[in-house]
N, C-alpha and C positions, 0 to 999 in steps of 0.2 A: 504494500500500500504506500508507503512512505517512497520506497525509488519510483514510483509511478507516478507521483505527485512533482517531485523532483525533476522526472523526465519531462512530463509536464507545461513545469514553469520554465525548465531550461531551453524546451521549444517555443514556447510562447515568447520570451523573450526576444527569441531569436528573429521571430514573425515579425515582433513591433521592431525592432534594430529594422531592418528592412522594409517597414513603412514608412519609417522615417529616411534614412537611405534613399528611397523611391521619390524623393523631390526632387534626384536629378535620374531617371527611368532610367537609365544604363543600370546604375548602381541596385537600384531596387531588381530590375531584371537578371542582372549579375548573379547577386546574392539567393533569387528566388531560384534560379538553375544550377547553379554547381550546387546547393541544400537537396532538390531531386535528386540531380544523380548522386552524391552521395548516400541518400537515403534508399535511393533505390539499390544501387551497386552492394552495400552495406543488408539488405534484407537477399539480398540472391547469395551474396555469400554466407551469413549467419542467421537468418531468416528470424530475424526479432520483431515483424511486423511492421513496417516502416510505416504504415497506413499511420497508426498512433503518434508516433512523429507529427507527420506531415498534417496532420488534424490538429493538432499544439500549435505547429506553423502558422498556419492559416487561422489560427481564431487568434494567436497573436497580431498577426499582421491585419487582420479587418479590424481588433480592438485598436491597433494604432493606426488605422488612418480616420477611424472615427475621432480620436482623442483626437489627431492634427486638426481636422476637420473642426471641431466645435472650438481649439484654441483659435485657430483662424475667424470663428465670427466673431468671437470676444475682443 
């Protein structure tokens, strides 16, 4: 339970870095495709489920572009 959580936030993290990153789109782009293939490359060889990752990812990275998003109206 606890390294699950951990795995987690350490992708979630990883998502908002890269939404923020994404205000210049190379970098956001950058960062979104070498994160796949490692996670993909990484579940073909140790088959840890990369899906979980890549869903930590991705609700990091829509949480941080909402949070850019509303600091930008303020």
């Amino acid at each position: 339970m606890k390294d699950s959580i951990y795995r987690a936030l350490l992708h979630a993290t990883l998502g908002g870095f890269a939404a923020w990153a994404a205000h210049e789109w190379i970098y956001g782009l950058v960062i979104i495709i070498c994160f796949l293939a490692y996670e993909i490359s990484e579940d073909w060889r140790i088959k840890d489920h990369a899906y979980i990752d890549i869903r930590g990812f991705l609700a990091g990275f829509v949480l941080g572009i909402v949070i850019i998003e509303v600091l930008r109206l303020l």
